[in-house]
N, C-alpha and C positions, 0 to 999 in steps of 0.2 A: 542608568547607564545608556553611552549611545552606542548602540550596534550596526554596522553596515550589515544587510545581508545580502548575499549576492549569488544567483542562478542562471541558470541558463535553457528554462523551461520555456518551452513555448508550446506545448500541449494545453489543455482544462482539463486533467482526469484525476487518477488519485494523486501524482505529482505535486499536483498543481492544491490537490484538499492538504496534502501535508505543509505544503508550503505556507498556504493560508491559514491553516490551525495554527503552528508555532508563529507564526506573527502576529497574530489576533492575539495569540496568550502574551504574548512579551511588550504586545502594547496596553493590555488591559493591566499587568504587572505593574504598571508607569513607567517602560524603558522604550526611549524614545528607536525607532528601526526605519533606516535610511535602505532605499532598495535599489540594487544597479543588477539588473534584470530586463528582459527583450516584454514589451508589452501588447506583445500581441493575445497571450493568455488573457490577459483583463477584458480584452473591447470580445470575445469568443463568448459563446456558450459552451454549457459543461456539456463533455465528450470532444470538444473540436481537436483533432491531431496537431494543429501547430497552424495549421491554415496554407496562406503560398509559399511561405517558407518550405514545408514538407513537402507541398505540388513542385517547386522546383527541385529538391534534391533528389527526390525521386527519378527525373529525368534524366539526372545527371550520371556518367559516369563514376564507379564507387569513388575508384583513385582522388578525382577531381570535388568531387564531392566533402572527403575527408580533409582534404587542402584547405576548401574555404571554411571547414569545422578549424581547424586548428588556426589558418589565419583570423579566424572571428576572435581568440585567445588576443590579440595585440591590438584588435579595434577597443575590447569591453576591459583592457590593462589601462589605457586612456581615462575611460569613462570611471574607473577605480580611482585611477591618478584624482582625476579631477573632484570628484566626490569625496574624498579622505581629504583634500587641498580645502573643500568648501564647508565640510561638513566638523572635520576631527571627531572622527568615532573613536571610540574606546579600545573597540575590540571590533575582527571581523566573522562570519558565519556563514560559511559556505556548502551550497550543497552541489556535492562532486558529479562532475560531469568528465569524460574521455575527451583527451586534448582541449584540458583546459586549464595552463597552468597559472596562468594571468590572476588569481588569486592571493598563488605563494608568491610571487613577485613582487604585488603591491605589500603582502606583510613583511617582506624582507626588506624590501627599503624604504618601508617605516616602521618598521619595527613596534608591529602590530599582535597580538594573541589573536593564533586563525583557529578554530573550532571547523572541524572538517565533516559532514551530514553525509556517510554513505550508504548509498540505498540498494544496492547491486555492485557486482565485481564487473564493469563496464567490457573492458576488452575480452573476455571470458566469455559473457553473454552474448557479444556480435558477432564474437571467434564464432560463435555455437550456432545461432540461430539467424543470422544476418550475413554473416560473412564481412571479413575485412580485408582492407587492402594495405593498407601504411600500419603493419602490424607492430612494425621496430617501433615508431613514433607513438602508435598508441598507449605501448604497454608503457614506455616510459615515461609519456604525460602518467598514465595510470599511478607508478609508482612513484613517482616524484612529487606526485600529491599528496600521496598516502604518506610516504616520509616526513617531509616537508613542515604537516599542518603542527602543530602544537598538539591537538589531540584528536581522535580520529573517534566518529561517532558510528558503526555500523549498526544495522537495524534487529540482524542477527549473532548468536554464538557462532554458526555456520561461517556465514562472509567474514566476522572477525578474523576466521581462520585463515581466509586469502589473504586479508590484513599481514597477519603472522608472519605468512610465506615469504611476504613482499620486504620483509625486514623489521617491520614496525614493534616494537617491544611492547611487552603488557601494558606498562602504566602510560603508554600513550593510548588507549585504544578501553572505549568503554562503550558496552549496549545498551542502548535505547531501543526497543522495539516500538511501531507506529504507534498512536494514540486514539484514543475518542475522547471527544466533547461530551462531558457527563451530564452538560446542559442541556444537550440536543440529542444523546443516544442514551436518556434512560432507561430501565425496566419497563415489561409492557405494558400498554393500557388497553384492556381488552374494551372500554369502549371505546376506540376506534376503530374497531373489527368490520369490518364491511357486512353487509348480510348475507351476501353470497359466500362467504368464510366463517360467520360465527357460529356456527353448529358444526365446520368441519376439524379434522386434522391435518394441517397443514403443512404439503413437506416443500421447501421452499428454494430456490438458488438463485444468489444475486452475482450478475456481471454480465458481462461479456460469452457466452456459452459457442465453444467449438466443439468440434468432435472427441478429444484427448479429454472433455469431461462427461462422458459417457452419460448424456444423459439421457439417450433412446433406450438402455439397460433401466435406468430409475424406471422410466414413463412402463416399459413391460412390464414389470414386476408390480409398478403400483395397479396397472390394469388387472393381473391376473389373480390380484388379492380379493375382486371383484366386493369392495367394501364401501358403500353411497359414504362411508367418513370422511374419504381421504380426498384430497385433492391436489393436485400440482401445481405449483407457484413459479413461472421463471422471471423473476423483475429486473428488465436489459433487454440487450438485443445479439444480437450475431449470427455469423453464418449457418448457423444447424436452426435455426428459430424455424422456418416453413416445412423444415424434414419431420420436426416434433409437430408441427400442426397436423399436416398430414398421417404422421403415425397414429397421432392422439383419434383421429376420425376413422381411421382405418382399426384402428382398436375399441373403438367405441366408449374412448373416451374423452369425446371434445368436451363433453359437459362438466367435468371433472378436469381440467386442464386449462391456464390461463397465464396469458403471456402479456406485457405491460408494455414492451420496447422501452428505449432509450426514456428513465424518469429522471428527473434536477435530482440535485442534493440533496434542497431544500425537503420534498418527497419523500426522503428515504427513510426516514423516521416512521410514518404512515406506513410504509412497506414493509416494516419489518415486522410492526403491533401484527399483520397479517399471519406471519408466521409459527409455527410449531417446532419442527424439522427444521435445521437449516443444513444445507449443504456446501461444502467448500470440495469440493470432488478430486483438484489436481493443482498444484503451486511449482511454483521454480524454486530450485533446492535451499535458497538461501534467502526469500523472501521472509518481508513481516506484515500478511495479505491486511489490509486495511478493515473487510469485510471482514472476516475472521473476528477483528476488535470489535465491530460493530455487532455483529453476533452476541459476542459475550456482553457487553453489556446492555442490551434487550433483555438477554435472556432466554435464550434459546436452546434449545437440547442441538448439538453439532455435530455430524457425522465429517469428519475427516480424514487424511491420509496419517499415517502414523512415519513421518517422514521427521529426522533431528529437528529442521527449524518449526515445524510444527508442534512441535513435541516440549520446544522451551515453551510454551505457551498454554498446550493441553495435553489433561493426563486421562489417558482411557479410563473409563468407568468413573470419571468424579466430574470431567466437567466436557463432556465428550463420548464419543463412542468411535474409535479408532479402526482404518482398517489397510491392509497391508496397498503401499504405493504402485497402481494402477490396474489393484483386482477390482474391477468389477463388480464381480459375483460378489464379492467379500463386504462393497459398498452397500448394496443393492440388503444384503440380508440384517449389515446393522440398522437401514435403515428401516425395518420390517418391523425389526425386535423394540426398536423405539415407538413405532405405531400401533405396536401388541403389547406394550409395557407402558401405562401412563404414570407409574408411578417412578420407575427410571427416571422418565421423560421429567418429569417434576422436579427429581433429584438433580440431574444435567442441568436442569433450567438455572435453581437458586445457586449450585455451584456454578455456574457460568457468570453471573452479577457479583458474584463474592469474592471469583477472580480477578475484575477489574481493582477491585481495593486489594488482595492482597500483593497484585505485582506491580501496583502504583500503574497502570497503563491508561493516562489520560492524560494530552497534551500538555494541560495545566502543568502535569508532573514532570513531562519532558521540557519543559521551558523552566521549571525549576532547575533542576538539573543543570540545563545549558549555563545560564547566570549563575550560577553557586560556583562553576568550575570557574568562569570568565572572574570571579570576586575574590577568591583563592589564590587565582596566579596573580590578579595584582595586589595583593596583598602580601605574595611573597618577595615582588620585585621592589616594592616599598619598603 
């Protein structure tokens, strides 16, 4: 099959792995994938935000800013035009972006099957945390997307539900939740354990760390257990990283606390055989956290929030340890009980691997999925 896929990412972060997982599966499949996409992601290292593209919009006023998003919609309809004109894909695969309707456009006037990839409720999200200006235009790029595609891929049961809202009927609208490479995110190998972690118990959290994931409450609690076992793991970087050093020293326990900053992809495999504990501390209501998959199929005992979309995922006490969304205290003690309990810990681990086979969650299985649907409808138009 030939598949156009077309985005409008210009970051390197998880994005940008989702991106490159289901295309890597769909060409390792033998279907050929034609890309009309901004390529500044490619020439970037992983973590970059978009590069000057961001540095400019940033300085821009919101209003003006949102203009040249939505104008960008009519520059990359061209660039579709002309790639469906050179190429003749099969079928298209998009993954949804806000004021971007240049997508359904090109399927409607070629009368194409568009597979719609959404990863977030966009205009919701910037309402909330961004703020927006061209509210009217946004929501209706939003929803004339969602409409629009053939079938609508959200990540969660949650955002399906904004789906709903928006009009879109069941049988257009199926979840796929994120994937791993069961190539690259095996079970652990404890020999690659560092030596400074292989006699410990490791409680572990991977990303980006802000305040909102309370991890100066972890670092207290794990000092006060005062146990030479345990040690602290943050593999990333961000703004509280220098508050936890300092705490870790002022608590006395720098020696027991270790921070990696910003590691590759590549890496992250290595970083996670490190772990015991992993922590996923706080998500946005409707995500399907990447890290989370990658967890599970390590191997790892999970302490997490007990929040719906977390919850299509993991089930307290079989493949997790659940604790109510943004207690603290409540994190803080499951993760104690799993540091005082190895056989739990054990129990969490192998239902954590055994979850990736039973809810098919590996890209391989999302790109099955995407093709089977794309083989279906032309089968029924034939």
């Amino acid at each position: 099959m030939k598949i156009l896929y077309h985005h409008r990412v210009a970051s390197k972060d998880g994005q940008y792995v989702h991106i490159d997982a289901i295309v890597t599966q769909l060409r390792a499949k033998g279907h050929e994938v034609i890309m009309v996409a901004p390529k500044i992601a490619e020439q970037t290292d992983f973590g970059s935000d978009g590069g000057w593209v961001s540095v400019i919009r940033a300085k821009m006023p919101r209003f003006i800013s949102e203009l040249l998003e939505f104008s960008y919609a009519f520059f990359v309809f061209f660039k579709l035009v002309k790639a469906i004109r050179r190429h003749r894909p099969d079928v298209i695969y998009e993954r949804y972006n806000l004021f971007l309707p240049a997508g359904i456009w090109a399927k409607k006037i070629f009368k194409l099957p568009l597979q719609l990839e959404v990863n977030s409720p966009l205009y919701d999200e910037r309402k909330q945390y961004g703020g927006i200006t061209l509210a009217r235009l946004a929501k209706w790029s939003e929803y004339y997307a969602w409409r629009n595609a053939d079938r609508v891929l959200p990540v969660t049961e949650v955002l399906a539900d904004y789906i709903r809202d928006a009009g879109v009927t069941d049988n257009k609208i199926k979840v796929i939740p994120n994937g791993v490479d069961r190539a690259v995110f095996g079970p652990q190998e404890r020999q690659h354990r560092a030596v400074q972690f292989s006699d410990k118990i490791v409680v572990g959290f991977v990303g980006f760390c802000r305040e909102w994931h309370q991890l100066d409450q972890v670092m207290n609690k794990l000092a006060a257990m005062d146990n030479p076992q345990i040690h602290f793991l943050v593999v990333g970087d961000g703004p509280v990283i220098n508050d936890l050093i300092e705490q870790a020293e002022s608590l006395g326990f720098a020696d027991a606390f270790t921070t990696t900053g910003l590691v590759s992809r590549e890496d992250m495999p290595y970083w996670l055989d490190q772990i015991d504990i992993a922590l996923q501390p706080a998500v946005t209501p409707w995500a399907s956290p990447l890290k989370l998959l990658e967890y599970l199929a390590k191997g790892l005992a999970i302490v997490a929030p007990d929040s719906p979309n977390i919850k299509e995922l993991l089930v307290h006490d079989y493949n997790a340890l659940l604790f109510a969304k943004n207690n603290g205290a409540q994190m803080v003690a499951q993760i104690q009980t799993l540091i005082e309990n190895a056989e739990l810990r054990k129990s969490l681990q192998n239902n954590a691997i055994a979850t990736i086979s039973e809810k098919r969650l590996s890209w391989s299985d999302n790109a099955d999925c995407i093709v089977d649907w794309f083989k279906e409808h032309r089968n029924k138009l034939n």
